[in-house]
C-alpha positions as CSV (number, residue, x, y, z in Angstrom):
1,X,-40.2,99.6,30.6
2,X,-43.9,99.1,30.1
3,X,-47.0,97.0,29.2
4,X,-48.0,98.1,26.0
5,X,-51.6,97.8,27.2
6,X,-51.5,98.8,30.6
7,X,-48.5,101.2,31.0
8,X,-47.6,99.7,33.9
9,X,-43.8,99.6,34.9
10,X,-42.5,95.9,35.2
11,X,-39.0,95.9,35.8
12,X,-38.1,95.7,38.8
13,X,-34.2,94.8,38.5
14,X,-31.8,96.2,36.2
15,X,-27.6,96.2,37.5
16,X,-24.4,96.7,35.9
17,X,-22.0,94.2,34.7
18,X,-20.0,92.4,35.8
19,X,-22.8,89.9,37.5
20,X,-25.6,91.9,35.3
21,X,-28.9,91.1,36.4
22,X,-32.3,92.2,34.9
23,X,-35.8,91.0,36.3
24,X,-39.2,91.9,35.0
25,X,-42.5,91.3,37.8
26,X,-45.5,93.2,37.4
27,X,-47.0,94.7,40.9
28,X,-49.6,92.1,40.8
29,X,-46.9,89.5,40.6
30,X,-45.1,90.9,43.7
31,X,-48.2,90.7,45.5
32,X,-48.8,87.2,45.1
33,X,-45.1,86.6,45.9
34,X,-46.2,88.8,49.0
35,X,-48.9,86.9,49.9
36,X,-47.1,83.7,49.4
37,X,-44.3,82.5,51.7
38,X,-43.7,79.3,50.0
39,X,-40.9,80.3,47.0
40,X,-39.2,78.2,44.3
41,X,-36.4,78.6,42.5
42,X,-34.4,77.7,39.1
43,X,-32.3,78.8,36.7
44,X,-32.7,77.5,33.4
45,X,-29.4,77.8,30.7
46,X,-31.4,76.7,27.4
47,X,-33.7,79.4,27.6
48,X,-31.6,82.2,28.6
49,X,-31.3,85.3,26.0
50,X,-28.3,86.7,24.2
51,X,-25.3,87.9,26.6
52,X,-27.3,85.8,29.6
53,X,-25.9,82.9,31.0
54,X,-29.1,81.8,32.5
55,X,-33.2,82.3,32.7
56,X,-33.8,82.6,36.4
57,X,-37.3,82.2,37.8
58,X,-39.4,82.9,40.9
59,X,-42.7,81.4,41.7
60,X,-44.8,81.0,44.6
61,X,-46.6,77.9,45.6
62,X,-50.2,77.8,47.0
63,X,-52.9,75.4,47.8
64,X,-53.8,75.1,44.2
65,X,-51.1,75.1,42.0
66,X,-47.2,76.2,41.0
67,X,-47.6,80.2,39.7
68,X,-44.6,81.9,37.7
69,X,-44.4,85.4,39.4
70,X,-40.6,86.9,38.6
71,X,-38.6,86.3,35.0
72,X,-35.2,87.5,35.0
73,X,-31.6,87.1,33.2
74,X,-28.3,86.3,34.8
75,X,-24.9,87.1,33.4
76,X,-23.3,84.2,35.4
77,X,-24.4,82.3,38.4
78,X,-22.1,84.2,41.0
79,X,-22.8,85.0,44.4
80,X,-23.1,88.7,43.9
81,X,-25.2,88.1,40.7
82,X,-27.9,86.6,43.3
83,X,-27.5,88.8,46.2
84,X,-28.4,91.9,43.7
85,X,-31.3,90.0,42.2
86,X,-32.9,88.9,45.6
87,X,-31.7,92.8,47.3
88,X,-33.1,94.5,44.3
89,X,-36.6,92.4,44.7
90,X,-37.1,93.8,47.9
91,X,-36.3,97.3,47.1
92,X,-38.3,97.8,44.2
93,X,-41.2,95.8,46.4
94,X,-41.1,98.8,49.0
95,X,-41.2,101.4,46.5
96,X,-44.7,99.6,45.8
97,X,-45.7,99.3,49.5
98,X,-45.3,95.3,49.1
99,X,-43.4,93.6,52.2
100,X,-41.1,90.7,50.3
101,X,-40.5,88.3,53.0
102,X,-40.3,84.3,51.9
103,X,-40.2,81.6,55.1
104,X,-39.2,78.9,52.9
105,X,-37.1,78.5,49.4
106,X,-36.6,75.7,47.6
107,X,-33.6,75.9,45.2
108,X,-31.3,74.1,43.4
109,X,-28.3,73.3,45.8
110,X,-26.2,75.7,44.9
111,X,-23.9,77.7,47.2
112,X,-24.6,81.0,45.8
113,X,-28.0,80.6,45.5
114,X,-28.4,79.6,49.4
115,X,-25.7,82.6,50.8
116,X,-27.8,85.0,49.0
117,X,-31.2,83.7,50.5
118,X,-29.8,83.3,53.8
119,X,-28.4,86.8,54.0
120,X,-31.4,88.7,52.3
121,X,-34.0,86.7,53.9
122,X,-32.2,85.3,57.3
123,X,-35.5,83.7,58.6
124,X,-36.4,81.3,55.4
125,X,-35.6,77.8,55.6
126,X,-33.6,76.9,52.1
127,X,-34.0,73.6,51.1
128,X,-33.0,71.6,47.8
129,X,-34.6,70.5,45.2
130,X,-35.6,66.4,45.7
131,X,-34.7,65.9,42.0
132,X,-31.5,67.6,41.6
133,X,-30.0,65.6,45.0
134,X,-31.1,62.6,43.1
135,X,-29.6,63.8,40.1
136,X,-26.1,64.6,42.1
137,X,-25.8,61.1,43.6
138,X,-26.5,59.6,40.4
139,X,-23.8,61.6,38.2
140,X,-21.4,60.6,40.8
141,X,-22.5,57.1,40.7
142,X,-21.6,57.4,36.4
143,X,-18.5,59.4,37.5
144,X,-16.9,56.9,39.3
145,X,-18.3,54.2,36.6
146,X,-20.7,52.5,38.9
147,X,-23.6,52.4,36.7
148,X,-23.4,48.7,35.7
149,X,-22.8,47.5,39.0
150,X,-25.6,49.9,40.6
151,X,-27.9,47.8,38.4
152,X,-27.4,44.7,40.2
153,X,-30.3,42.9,42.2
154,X,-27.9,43.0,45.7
155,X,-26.8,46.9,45.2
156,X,-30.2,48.7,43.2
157,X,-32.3,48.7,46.8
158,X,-29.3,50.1,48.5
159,X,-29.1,53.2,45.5
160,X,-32.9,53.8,45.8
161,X,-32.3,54.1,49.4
162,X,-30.2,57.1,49.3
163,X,-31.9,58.4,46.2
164,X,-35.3,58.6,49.0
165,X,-33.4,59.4,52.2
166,X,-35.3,62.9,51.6
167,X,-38.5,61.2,52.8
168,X,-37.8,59.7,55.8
169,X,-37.9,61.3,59.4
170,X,-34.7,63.2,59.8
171,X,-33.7,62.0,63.3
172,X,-33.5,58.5,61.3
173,X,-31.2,59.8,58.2
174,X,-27.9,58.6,60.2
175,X,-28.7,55.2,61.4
176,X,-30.1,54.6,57.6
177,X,-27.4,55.9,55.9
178,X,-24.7,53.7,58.0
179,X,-26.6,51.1,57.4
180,X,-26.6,51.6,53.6
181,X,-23.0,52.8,53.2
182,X,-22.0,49.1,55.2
183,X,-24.4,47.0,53.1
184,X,-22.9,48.9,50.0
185,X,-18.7,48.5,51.2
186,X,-19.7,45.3,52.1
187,X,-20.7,44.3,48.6
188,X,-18.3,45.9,46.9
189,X,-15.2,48.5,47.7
190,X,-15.5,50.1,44.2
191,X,-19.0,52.2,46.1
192,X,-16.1,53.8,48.6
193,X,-15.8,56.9,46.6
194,X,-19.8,57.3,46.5
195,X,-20.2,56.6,50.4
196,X,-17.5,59.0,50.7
197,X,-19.4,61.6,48.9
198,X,-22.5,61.2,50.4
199,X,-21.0,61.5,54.1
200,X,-18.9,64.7,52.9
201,X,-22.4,66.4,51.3
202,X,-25.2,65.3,53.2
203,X,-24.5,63.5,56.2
204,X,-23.3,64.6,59.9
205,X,-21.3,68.0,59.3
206,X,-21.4,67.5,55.3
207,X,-21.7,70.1,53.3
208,X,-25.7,70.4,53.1
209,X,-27.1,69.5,56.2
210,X,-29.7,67.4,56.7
211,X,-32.5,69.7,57.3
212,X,-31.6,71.4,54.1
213,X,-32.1,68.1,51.8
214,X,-34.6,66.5,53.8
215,X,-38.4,66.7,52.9
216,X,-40.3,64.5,55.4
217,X,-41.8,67.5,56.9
218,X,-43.8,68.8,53.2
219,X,-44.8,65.8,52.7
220,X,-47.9,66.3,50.9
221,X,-48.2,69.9,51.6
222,X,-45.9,71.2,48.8
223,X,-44.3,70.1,45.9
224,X,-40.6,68.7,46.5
225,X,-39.0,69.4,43.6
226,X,-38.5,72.4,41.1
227,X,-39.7,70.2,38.2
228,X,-43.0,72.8,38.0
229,X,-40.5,75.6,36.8
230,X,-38.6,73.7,33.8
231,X,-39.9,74.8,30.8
232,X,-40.4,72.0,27.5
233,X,-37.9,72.1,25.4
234,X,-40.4,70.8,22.6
């Protein structure tokens, strides 16, 4: 496939089903992800086309602003869907003489998403996207009909404390965390099932550990969440 103006070939992926995956980058694109060791992430479902499940997106950040360098179109969100998107990247990169190697991704936390990174690019450090762990802890705080009660004056410091447990020096996460889960089964027993949840994903051996999740370290260096990559829906 090509520019109509330029000619230039742009896509760069282009696999089977099951797991399809197509992804378009021009070579100046994959240059700039190149030059750029700093990636981020997303899939979007609203904007995804016809027989697609998702819009995934690549882009790069620098010291001047978020830049969209790879669009491409998921059939599902599977494991192998990822590993032939990220695999493919770096192949068609080569072909061009462009060394693909990212030192840090920040994704939505999602398992497929981080195996796939992990195995294609062993030396990156994936971490999650500040907004979506915020967005986790509070669906389970709904789920397990906490939302009224979250909204009292004793409890609402406690939630805002694990909503910004990303931004504070991770050798204090576990003394802050204790101290919060006590306050909170010492209010009320009903925030059991949420404590429980946050000690099974984020804390000690949990499911994402701690460096994954936490952001102290970017602090004003780079942006925390993926926010940059969701398009408007107006």
């Amino acid at each position: 496939m090509f520019y109509n103006n330029t000619k230039q070939d742009f896509l760069c992926c282009n696999s089977p089903t099951p797991s399809k995956v197509i992804a378009f980058a021009s070579e100046q694109c994959l240059k700039i992800l190149s030059e750029n060791s700093h990636w981020n992430a997303d899939g979007i479902f609203r904007t995804a086309p016809a027989l697609f499940t998702q819009a995934y997106y690549i882009h790069v950040w620098d010291e001047f602003s978020m830049k969209s360098v790879i669009f491409s179109c998921c059939e599902d969100k599977s494991q192998e869907g990822y590993h032939r998107l990220f695999t493919s990247l770096v192949i068609y990169a080569n072909t061009k003489n462009i060394s693909l190697n990212s030192s840090s991704t920040l994704i939505y936390f999602e398992q497929g998403t981080i195996n796939a990174i992990n195995d294609e690019f062993p030396q990156a450090s994936v971490k999650g996207c500040h907004f979506h762990y915020a967005k986790n802890v509070w669906k389970k705080i709904k789920k397990y009909g906490l939302a009224k009660l979250s909204k009292q004056e004793n409890i609402r410091p406690q939630i805002a404390n694990i909503i910004s447990a990303p931004l504070i020096p991770p050798n204090e996460i576990n003394n802050s965390m204790e101290k919060i889960i006590d306050e909170l089964c010492d209010v009320n027993s009903k925030f059991d099932k949420l404590t429980d949840y946050i000690i099974n994903n984020y804390i000690d051996d949990g499911r994402f550990p701690i460096h994954m999740w936490n952001h102290f370290d970017t602090i004003g260096e780079r942006p925390r969440t993926n926010n940059h990559l969701n398009p408007s829906p107006y």
